[in-house]
N, C-alpha and C positions, 0 to 999 in steps of 0.2 A: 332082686336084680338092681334095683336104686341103690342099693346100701353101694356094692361095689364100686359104682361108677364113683361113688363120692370117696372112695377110698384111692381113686385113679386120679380125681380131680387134686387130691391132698398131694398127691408124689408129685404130681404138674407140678404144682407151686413150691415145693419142696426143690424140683431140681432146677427152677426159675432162679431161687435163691442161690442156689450153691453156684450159678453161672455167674451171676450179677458178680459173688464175693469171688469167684477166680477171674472174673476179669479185673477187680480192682486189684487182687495179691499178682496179677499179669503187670498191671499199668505201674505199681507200688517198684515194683523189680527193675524196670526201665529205669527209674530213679536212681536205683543203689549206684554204688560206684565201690569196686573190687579192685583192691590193686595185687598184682602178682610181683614177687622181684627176684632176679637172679643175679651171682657176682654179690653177695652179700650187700642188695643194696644201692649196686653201682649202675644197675639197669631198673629200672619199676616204667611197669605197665597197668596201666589203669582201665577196666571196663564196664561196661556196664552190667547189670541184669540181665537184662538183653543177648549178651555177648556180642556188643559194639567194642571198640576199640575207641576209647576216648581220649586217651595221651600216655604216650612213650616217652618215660626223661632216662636220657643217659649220662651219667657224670662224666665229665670235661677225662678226667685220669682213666677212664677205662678206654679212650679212644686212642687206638695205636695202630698209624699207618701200616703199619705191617704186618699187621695180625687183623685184620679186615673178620677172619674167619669168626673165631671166639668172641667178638662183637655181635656178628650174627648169632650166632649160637645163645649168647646172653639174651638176647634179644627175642629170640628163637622161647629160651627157656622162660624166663619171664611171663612171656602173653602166655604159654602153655599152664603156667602155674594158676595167674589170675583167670584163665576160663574152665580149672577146673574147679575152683575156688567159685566161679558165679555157675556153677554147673550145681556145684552141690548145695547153695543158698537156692537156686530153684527147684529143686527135688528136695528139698527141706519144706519149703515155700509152698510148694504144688500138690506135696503129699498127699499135705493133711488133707486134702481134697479126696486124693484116692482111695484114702486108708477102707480096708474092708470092702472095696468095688474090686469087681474081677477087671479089668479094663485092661485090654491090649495093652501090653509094655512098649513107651518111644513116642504113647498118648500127646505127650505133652512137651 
């Protein structure tokens, strides 16, 4: 009966660890900074890890009063790029965590 408990005690500490190391690959990711761009360039969106939104620069020549729309849409396209771009550095990121655990998919 003793043997076992010690073998329960070992997994405790065993998934103590692997929380301590996904919270720091958590807190590491807030850090990064992802940029997305669309318009070859003429729009970049920047985010974090996170998927915060940290800065939109738009070139002075992609702004045209009369085209309001494709603005947005560059704009639009852009941030979609960089959070799928910080979508896949965290499931990169997080994996290696999962790897071999059956664990509910959207965990994380």
């Amino acid at each position: 009966m003793m043997r076992g408990n010690g073998n329960m005690q070992n997994m405790m500490k065993q998934m103590q660890k692997m929380q301590k190391k996904m919270a720091e690959a958590q807190e590491e990711l807030g850090e990064k900074r992802i940029e997305g761009t669309a318009g070859g360039g003429m729009v970049s969106v920047i985010v974090s890890g996170h998927k915060e939104v940290l800065e939109v620069t738009i070139k002075p020549e992609v702004v045209d009063p009369d085209d309001i729309e494709m603005l947005q849409d560059l704009v639009l396209a852009a941030t979609n790029d960089a959070m799928k771009k910080a979508e896949e550095l965290t499931n990169q990121t997080m994996g290696q965590f999962t790897k071999g655990m059956n664990l509910p998919g959207g965990l994380f």
